[in-house]
C-alpha positions as CSV (number, residue, x, y, z in Angstrom):
1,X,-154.9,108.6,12.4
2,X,-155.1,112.1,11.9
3,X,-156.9,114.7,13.9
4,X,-160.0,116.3,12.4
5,X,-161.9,119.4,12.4
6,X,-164.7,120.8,11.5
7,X,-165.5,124.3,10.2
8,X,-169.0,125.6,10.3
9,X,-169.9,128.5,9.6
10,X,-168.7,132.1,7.7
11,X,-166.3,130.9,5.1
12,X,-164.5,134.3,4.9
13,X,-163.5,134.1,8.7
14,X,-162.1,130.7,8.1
15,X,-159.4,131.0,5.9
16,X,-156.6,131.8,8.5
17,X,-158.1,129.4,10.8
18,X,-158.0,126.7,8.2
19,X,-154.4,126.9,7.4
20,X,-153.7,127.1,11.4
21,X,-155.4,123.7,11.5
22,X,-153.8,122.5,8.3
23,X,-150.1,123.0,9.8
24,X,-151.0,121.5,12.8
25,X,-151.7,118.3,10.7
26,X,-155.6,118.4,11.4
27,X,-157.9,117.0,8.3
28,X,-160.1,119.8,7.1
29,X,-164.1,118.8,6.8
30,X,-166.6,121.8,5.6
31,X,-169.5,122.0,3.8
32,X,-169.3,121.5,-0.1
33,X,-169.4,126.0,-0.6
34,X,-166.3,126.5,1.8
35,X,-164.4,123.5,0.5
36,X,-164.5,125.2,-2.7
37,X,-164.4,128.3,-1.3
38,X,-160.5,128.0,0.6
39,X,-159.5,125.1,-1.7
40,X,-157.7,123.8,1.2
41,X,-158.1,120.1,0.3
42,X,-161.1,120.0,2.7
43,X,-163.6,116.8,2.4
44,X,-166.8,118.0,1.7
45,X,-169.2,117.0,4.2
46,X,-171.2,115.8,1.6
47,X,-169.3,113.3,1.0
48,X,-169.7,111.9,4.7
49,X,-172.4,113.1,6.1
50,X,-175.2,109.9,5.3
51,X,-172.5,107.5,6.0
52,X,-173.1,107.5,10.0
53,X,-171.8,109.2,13.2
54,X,-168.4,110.8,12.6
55,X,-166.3,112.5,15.7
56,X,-164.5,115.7,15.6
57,X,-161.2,116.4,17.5
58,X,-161.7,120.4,16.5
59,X,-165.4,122.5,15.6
60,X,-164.4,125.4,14.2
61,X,-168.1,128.0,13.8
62,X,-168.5,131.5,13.3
């Protein structure tokens, strides 16, 4: 299973923190702005967020 973070926060800031996390093989979860935002193939946490508690290996906010 692969790790996951979470980034919160200022979506300018993220972007090189993002593609740290991406190399590193983490699964990128932002809200639905950033997602689109970086287009870093981050699941929106829309698209999670009602569906119960979810664990983060990684929380990434600025």
């Amino acid at each position: 299973m692969n790790k996951k973070a979470l980034l919160l926060g200022n979506q300018y800031n993220s972007l090189e923190i993002a593609e740290q996390l991406m190399e590193q093989g983490y699964d990128l979860y932002a809200d639905g702005e950033t997602a689109l935002y970086l287009n870093q193939n981050m699941i929106p946490t829309s698209a999670f967020w009602n569906k119960g508690l979810f664990q983060f290996d990684f929380v990434v906010q600025s």
